[in-house]
C-alpha positions in Angstrom: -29.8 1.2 8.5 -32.2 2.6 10.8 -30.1 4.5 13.2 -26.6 5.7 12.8 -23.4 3.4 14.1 -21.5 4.1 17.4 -19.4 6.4 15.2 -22.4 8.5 14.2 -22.6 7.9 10.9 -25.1 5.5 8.1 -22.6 3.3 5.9 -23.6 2.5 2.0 -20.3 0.1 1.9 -23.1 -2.7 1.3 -25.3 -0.8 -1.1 -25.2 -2.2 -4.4 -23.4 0.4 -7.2 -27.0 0.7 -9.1 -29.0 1.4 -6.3 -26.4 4.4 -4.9 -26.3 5.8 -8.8 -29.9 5.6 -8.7 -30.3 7.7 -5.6 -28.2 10.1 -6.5 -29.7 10.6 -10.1 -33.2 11.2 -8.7 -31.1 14.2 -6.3 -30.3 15.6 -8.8 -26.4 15.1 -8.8 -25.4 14.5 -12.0 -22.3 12.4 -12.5 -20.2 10.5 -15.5 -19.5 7.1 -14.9 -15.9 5.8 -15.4 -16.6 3.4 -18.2 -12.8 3.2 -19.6 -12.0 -0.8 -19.3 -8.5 0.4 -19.9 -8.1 2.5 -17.0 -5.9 1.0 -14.0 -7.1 -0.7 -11.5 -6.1 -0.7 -7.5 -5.1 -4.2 -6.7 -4.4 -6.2 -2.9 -1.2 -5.8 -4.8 -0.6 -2.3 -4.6 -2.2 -2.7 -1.0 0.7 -4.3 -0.3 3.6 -2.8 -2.3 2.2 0.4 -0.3 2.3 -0.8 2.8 -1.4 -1.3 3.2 -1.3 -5.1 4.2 1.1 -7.2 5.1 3.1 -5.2 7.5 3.4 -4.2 11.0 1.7 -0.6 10.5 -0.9 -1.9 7.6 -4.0 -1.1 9.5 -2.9 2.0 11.1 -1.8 3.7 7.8 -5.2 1.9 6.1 -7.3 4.0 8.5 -4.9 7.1 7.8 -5.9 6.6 4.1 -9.6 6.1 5.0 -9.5 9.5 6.9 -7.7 11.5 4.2 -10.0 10.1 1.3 -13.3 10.6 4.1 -14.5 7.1 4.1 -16.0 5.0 7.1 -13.4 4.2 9.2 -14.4 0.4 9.6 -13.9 -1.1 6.0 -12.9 -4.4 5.1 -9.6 -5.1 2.7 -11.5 -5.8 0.1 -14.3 -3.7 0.4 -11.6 -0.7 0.8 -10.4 -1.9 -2.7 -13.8 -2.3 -4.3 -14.9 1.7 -3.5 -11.5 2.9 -4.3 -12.0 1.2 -7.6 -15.1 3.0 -8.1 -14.4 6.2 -6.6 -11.2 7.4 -7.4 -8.6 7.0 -10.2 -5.4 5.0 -9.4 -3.5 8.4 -9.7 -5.5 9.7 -7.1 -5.0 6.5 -4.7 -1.5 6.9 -5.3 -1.5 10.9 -4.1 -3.3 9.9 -1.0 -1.2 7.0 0.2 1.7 9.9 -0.2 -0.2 11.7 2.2 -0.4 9.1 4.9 3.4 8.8 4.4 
């Protein structure tokens, strides 16, 4: 983006994995990526077994859970589920939908 959204701010929901690793690498934040196959994934699932779809309250307590983990308020479902998957652990989704409780 050229200029920031109404909300003040320059999303990278749309930016391809690669090219955010990329940038970051040549800023010199060093990071390790998450390479364990194994490791659980969050699903629509759990979206719903935690309330985050499906129900009355489902967007409200979805933008609760954007605010407490810092992310752009205006995500997509799926996209929410995409950079959870990529930025936090399933352990650590879990501790933050306990927050929005």
């Amino acid at each position: 983006k050229d200029a920031p959204s109404k909300e003040g701010k320059l999303g990278v929901e749309g930016v391809p994995v690669e090219i955010i690793e990329e940038s970051l690498k040549k800023a010199g934040v060093g990071f390790e990526k998450n390479t364990d196959i194994t490791a659980r994934k969050i699903t629509l699932n759990d979206f719903y077994d935690d309330g985050l779809t499906g129900g009355a309250d489902s967007k409200a307590k979805r933008k609760r859970l954007l605010k407490v983990l810092d992310l752009p308020e205006r995500l997509t479902t799926k996209n929410m589920i995409d950079i959870l998957n990529s930025f936090v652990t399933f352990e650590e989704y879990k501790k933050a939908v306990e927050q929005c409780e």
